[in-house]
C-alpha positions in Angstrom: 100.9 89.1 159.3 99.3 88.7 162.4 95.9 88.2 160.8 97.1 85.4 158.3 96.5 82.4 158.2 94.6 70.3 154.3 82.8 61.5 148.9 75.6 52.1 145.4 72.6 54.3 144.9 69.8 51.9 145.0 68.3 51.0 141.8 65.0 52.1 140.2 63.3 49.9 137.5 61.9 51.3 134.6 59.3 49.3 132.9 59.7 48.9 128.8 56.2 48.7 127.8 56.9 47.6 123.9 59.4 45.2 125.1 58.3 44.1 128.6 62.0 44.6 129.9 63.3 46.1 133.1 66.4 48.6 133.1 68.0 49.4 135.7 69.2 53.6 136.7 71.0 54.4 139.5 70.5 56.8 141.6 72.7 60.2 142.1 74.7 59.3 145.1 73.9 61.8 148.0 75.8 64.3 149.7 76.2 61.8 152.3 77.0 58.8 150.5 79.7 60.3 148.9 81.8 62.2 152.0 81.4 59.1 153.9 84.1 57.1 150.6 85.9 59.6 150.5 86.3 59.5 154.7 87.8 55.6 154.2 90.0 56.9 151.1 91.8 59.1 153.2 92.9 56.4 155.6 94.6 55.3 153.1 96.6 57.8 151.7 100.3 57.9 152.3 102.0 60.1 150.1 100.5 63.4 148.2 101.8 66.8 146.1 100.1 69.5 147.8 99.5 73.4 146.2 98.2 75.2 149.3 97.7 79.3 147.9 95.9 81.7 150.3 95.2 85.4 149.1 93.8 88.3 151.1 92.7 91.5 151.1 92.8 93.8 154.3 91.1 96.8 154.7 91.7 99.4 157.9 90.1 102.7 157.4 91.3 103.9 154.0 95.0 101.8 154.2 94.4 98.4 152.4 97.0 95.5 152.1 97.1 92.3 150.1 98.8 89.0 151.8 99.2 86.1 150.1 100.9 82.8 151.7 101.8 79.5 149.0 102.8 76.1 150.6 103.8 73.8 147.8 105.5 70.5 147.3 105.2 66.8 148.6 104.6 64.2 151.7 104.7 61.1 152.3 104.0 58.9 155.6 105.4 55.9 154.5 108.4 56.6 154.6 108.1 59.8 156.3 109.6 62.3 154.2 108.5 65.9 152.8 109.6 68.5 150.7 108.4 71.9 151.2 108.6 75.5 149.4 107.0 78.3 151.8 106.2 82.4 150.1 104.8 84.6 152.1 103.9 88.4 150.5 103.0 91.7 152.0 102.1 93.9 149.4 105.8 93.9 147.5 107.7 92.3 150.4 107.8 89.0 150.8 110.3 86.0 151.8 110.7 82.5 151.4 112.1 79.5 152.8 112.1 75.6 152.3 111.8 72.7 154.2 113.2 69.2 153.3 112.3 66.2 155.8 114.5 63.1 155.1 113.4 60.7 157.7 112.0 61.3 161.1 115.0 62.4 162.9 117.0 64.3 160.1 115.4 67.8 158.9 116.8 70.7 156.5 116.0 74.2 155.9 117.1 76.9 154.0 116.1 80.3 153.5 114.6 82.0 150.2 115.4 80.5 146.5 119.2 80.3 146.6 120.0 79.7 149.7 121.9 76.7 151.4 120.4 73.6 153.0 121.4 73.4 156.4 120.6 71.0 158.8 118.7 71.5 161.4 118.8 70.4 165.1 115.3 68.4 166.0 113.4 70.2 168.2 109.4 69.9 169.8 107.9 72.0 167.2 109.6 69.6 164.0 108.3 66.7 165.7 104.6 68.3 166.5 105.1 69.1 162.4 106.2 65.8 161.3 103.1 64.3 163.4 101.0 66.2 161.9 102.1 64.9 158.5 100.6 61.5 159.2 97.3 62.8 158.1 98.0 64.5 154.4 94.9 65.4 153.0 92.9 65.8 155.9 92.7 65.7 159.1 90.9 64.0 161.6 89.0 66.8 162.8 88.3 68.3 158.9 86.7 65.0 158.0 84.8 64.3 161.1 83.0 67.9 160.4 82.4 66.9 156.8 80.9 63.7 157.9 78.6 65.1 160.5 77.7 68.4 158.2 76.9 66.6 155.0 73.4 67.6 154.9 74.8 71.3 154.8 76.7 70.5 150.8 75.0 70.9 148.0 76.3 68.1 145.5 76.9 68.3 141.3 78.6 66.2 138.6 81.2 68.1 137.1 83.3 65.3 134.6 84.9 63.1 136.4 84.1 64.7 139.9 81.8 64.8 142.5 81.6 68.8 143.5 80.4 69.7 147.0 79.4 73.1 147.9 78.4 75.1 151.2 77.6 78.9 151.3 76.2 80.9 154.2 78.1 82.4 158.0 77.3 79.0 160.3 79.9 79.4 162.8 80.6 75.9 162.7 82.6 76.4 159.6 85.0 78.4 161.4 86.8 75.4 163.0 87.0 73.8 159.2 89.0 77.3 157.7 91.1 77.1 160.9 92.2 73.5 159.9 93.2 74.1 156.5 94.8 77.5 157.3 98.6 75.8 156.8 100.0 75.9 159.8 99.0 76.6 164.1 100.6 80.4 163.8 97.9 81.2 160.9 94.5 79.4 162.6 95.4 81.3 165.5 94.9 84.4 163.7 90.9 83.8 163.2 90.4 83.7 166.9 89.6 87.5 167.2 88.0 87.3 163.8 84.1 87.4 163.2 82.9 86.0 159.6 79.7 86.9 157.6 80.2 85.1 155.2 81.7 81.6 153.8 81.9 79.5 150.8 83.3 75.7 150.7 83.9 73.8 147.9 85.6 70.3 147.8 85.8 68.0 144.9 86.7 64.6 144.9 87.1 61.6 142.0 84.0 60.0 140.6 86.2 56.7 140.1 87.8 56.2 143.6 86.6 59.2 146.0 90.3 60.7 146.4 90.2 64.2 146.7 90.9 66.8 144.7 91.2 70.3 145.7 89.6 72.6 148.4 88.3 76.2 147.8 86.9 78.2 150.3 86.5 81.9 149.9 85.0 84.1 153.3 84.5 87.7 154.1 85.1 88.8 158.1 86.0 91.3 160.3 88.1 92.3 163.6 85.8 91.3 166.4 86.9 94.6 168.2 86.7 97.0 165.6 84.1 96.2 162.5 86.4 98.3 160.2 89.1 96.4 159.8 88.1 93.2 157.3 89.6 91.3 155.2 88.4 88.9 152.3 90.2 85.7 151.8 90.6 83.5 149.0 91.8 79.9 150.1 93.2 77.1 147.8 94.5 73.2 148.0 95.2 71.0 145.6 96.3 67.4 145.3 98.1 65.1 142.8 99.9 62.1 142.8 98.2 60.6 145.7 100.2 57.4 146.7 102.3 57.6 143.5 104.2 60.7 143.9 108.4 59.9 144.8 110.4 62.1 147.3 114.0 62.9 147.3 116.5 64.9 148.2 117.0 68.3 146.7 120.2 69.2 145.2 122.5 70.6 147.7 121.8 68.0 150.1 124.3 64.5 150.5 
């Protein structure tokens, strides 16, 4: 488990020559335009649903493994609160456990599906967590890199979204698969890690610039030993934003 692993065009007049009128058509919005609105949406977002699903495939010699890790359910900053369902898989094993946040001193956690809530005593790494939470659908870091890499996203109209894309092995991308990896214990894991290659893919609404989901796919291998690699598949999506209502599971008074 080790290994394991959060965007007004200017116009441009065109001339009627029957009719001697001018129309107006705007401009695609560039890469640019749009990462810097969706940059001042997520200021503003206080509460989310989140679907975070990461799949990989690990090869060492002839022994192969698949891992998968799913982070589901809701936040919200305002009040602080968040509920949490956690599966992690190797192969056929796999176990789970939840997390229910009711304010910011009172925590609960209980492990796999039938298991009982118990309440948990607040400790450094809850409140490093619950921090953390104040920035739901990206973090400072992730959208600074969009902002200063927009150049690097290719950008389509796909219905009602604006679809950015990035593919190639720039380092710099590392950081950004590090920061939407779920949580400290799997970004860690890429630090003796060496990619060759990376896709991103963000998409956000063509109405307000909220996003909605992250995809980023990479092949890379063990810095020390170029036979062991792994292929990783790496999904977020989000719903609800600002709408979405916490509360307390049942089992919990």
């Amino acid at each position: 488990y080790e290994i394991m692993p959060s965007l007004v065009g200017s116009e441009m007049c065109i001339r009627d020559s029957n009719s001697n009128s001018e129309s107006t058509a705007s401009k695609p919005l560039t890469s640019q335009e749009i990462i810097d609105k969706y940059a001042e949406v997520t200021k503003n977002i206080k509460s989310t649903k989140f679907d975070l699903k990461i799949n990989m495939d690990v090869k060492s010699g002839d022994e192969s493994m698949k891992l998968s890790l799913a982070m589901d359910g809701a936040v919200s900053t305002d009040p602080i609160a968040m509920l949490m369902n956690y599966k992690e898989t190797a192969d056929d094993e796999s176990r789970e456990a939840s997390l229910y946040v009711k304010d910011e001193n009172t925590f609960y956690a209980k492990n796999g599906s039938s298991g009982k809530w118990q309440k948990q005593s607040t400790t450094d790494s809850m409140k490093k967590q619950l921090e953390s939470m104040k920035q739901i659908a990206a973090t400072d870091k992730s959208v600074d890199f969009y902002k200063n890499n927009a150049s690097d996203f290719k950008v389509e109209e796909q219905g009602d979204k604006y679809v950015l894309t990035y593919t190639g092995n720039d380092s710099k991308f590392i950081d950004l698969i590090k920061q939407n990896s779920g949580t400290a214990e799997n970004a860690k894991g890429f630090d003796d890690v060496e990619f060759t290659k990376i896709s991103v893919k963000f998409s956000v609404k063509k109405s307000n610039f909220e996003p909605v989901d992250l995809y980023i796919t990479a092949d890379f291998h063990q810095k020390d030993n170029s036979s062991n690699t792994a292929k990783m598949e790496m999904t977020n999506t989000y719903s609800e934003i600002n709408t979405v209502k916490i509360t307390a599971p049942q089992g919990i008074e």
